[in-house]
C-alpha positions in Angstrom: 0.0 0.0 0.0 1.4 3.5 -0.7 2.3 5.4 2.4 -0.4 7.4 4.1 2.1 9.1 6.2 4.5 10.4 2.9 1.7 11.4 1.6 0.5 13.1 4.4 3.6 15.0 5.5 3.7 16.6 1.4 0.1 17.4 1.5 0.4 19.3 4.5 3.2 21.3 3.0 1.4 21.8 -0.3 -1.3 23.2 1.7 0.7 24.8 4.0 -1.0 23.8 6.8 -0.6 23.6 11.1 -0.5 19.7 12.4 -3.8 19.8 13.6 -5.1 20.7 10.4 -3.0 18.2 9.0 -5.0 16.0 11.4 -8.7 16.8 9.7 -7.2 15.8 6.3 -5.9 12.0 7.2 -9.2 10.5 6.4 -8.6 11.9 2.8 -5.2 10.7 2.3 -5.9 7.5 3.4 -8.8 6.9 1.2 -6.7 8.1 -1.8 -3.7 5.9 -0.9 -6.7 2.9 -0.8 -7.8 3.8 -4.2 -4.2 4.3 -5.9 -3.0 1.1 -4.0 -6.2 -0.8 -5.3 -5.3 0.2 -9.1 -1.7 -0.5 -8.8 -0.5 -3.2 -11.2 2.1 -4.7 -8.8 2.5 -4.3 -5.7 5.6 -3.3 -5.5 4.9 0.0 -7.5 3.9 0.9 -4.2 6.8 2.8 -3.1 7.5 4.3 -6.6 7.5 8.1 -6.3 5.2 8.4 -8.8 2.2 6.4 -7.4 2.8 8.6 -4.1 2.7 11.6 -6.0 -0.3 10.5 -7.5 -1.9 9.7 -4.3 -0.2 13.5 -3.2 -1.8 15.4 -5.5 -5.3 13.3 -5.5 -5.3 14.5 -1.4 -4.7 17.6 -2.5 -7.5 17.6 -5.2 -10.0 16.4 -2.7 -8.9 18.8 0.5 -9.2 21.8 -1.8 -12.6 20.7 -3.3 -13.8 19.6 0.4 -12.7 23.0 1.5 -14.3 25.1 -1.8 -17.7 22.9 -0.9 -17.9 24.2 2.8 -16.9 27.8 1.4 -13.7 27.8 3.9 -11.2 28.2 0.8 -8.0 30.6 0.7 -9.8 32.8 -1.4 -8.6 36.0 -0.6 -6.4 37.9 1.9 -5.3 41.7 2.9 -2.1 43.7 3.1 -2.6 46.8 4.0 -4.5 48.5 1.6 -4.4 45.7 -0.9 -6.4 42.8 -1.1 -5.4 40.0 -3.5 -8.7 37.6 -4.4 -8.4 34.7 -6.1 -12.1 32.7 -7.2 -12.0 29.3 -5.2 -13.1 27.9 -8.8 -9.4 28.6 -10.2 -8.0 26.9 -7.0 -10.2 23.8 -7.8 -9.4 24.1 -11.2 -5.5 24.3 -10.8 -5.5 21.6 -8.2 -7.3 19.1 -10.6 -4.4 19.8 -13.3 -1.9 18.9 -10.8 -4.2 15.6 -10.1 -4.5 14.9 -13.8 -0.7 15.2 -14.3 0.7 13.3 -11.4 -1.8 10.1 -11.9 -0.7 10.7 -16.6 3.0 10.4 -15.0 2.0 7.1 -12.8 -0.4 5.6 -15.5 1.8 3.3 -16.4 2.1 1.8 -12.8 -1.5 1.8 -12.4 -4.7 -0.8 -14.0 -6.8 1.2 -16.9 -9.9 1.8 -15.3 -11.3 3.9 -17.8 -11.5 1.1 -20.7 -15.4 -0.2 -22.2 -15.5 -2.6 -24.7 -18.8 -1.5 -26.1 -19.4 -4.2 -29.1 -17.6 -6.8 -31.5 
């Protein structure tokens, strides 16, 4: 099984986050680290950087949407007189590029789940 407590530890620094934040999200690395490990052709692959990345930047994907859903996103912040805003949307939607990237790079370490054999 890929490491739930790598993935963790680079979750938490992609988002920058206290330890007892880094506490809420363990439920969502683990259940990514369950589905990457599932999909995984060998088991071995386990420890390959790229299926932990994968599982990384799936966390990540899920702890930003989680936190756009509940409206509690980083979606804005003042200095002095200026305030820099950024829509939660464009977060999501960065976030799921760095998903889709991470699991293109580990494909090859992973089953095809996306396969239908419609007809002969």
């Amino acid at each position: 099984m890929i490491d739930a407590i790598k993935v963790a530890k680079a979750v938490k620094r992609l988002a920058n986050a206290s330890d007892s934040q880094a506490n809420e999200f363990i439920p969502i690395v683990k259940g990514a680290c369950t589905e990457l490990s599932g999909r995984l052709k060998k088991e071995e692959y386990a420890d390959d950087f790229r299926a932990v990345n994968a599982a990384v930047y799936l966390s990540y994907y899920r702890l930003i949407l989680r936190q756009v859903l509940a409206g509690d996103s980083p979606d804005s912040f003042k200095i002095g007189d200026i305030t820099v805003t950024q829509s939660p949307s464009l977060i999501l939607e960065k976030a799921a590029k760095l998903r889709d990237d991470a699991i293109c790079q580990a494909s090859c370490l992973l089953e095809d789940i996306d396969f239908m054999f419609r007809q002969v």
